[in-house]
C-alpha positions, 0 to 999 in steps of 0.5 A: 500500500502507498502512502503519500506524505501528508505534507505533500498537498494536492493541487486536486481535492477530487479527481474522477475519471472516467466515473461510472456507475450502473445499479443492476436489474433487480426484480422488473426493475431493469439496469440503471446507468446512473453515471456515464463516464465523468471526469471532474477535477475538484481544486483544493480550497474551493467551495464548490457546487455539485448540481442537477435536477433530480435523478442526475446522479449527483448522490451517486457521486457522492455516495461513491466519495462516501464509499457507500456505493462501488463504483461500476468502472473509472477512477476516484481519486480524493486528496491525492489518494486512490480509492482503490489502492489507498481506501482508509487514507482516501476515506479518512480525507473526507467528511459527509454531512448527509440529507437525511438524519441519521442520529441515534435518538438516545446518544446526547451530541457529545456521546455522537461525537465520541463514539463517531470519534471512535469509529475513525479511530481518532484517539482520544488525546486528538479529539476536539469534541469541545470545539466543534460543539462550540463552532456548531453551536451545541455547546448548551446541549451536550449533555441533552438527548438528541430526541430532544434536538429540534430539527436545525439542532439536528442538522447542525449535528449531523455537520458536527458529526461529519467534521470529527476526524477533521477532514480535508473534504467536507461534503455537505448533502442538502444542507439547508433542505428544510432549515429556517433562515437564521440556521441557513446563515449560521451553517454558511458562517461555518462553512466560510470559517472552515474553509478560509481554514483550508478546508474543501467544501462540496456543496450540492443544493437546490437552492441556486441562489445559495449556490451563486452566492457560496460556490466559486465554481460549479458542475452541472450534472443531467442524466448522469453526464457532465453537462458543463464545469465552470467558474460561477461568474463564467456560468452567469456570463454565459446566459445572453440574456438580460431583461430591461424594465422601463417604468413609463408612468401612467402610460398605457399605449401599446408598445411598438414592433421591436427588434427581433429577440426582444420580447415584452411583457407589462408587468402587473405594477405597470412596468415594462419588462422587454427580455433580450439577447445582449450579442444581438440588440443593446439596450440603447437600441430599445430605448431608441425605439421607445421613445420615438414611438412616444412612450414616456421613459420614467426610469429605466433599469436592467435585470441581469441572468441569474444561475436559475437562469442558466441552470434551466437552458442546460438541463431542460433540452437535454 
């Protein structure tokens, strides 16, 4: 077995090639393909967004990150280590904060920590039970049963719990699934701590606007293909498509023939909205027409694309 020095960083915290993964037939259930072939490079230091719509293959990946599912073909490689050649030291560079709430009811969270603690082998004298409960803001329930935790309580646990052997990959599963606003905040202030700490974060979510604001680069997956890898702002940049809103006051004419690809909408305050394609008409050009056909220009103002956008006219042809 090879092991790399633990001095030697990685310039990859996630390396797949070739990835792929079919669950087999079972009963009248015939052979899924979940993941057909995917290569993606995950760089240390990043906060980086996992996404697709449902079924895409996204909680396979991590599952096979996790080492809960078998990969069917390719290579995983996490922190430099090889899963196939190095499993325990490539397991132990990685933690999963999962959906789902997997805590024994009738463990408090300092006994969840120590005995999650005990199963990766952390000795006692390197634990730091005391401070993660303090980083996730349990401290006042250690000693209380988790059945007694609310839901965000458990959530925060369930972070907790994935961060005792201290990773040097955090993979956070829908973190904020279900959670009020005031827990969302307080994970995301843990997540910037911990990675401005050096940590790797892995986040997938269906909140797109959480992931334009925390990620520094995404990976779209559909039906088990990458669809697309990029910096977050390259993302945005590539949907050509910005939405300019005139208010005209009280007027209530009808809006003129417009060039092609514009399209206008009145809005129910009033206002115009006329989506368009800055690579094919600019905004002036729209003003332009506007005015000389007399609609009165009140305020003007300009709606940019956002990852919802650009999420949609990936996946929904595909």
């Amino acid at each position: 077995m090879t092991v790399r020095s633990p001095s030697a960083l990685p310039d990859a915290a996630i390396r797949l090639t070739g990835l792929q993964k079919t669950y087999a037939a079972s009963g009248k259930v015939p052979p899924k393909t979940a993941l057909k072939g995917i290569d993606l490079t995950i760089p240390r230091g990043a906060i980086f967004g996992l996404l697709g719509p449902n079924g895409a293959g996204k909680s396979t990946i991590i599952n096979i990150l996790a080492g809960l599912v078998n990969k069917t073909a390719g290579r995983v490689e996490i922190w430099g280590y090889d899963q196939d050649v190095n499993p325990r030291q490539s397991r132990a560079a990685i933690g999963v904060m999962p959906q789902e709430l997997n805590i024994d009811p009738f463990f408090t969270p300092r006994a969840s920590l120590e005995v999650q603690a005990g199963l990766y082998g952390v000795a006692p004298r390197d634990r730091w039970t005391d401070e993660i409960l303090a980083l996730v803001g349990l401290t006042a329930q250690a000693e209380s049963y988790t059945r007694q935790l609310s839901g965000g309580m458990k959530r925060r646990l369930l972070l907790a719990k994935a961060l005792v052997h201290r990773p040097r990959i955090l993979v956070l599963d829908e973190p904020t699934a279900g959670v009020d606003i005031a827990l969302r905040q307080m994970l995301w202030d843990n997540v910037r701590t911990l990675n401005a700490q050096g940590m790797t974060i892995i986040l997938t979510t269906h909140y797109l606007e959480e992931a334009e604001q925390m990620c520094d680069e995404i990976a779209i997956i559909n039906h088990g293909e990458l669809v697309v890898r990029d910096r977050t702002t390259a993302l945005l940049a590539h949907a050509d498509s910005k939405t300019l809103v005139i208010d005209p006051g009280a007027w209530s004419g009808t809006v003129p023939p417009l060039p092609p690809g514009v399209t206008p909408e009145r809005r129910a305050d009033g206002r115009l909205a006329l989506a368009y394609a800055p690579g094919r008409v600019q905004a002036d050009q729209i003003i332009d027409i506007l005015r000389g056909a007399g609609v009165p220009i009140v305020d003007v103002g300009i709606e940019q694309p956002d990852l919802q956008d650009v999420f949609l006219s990936l996946t929904s042809n595909r």
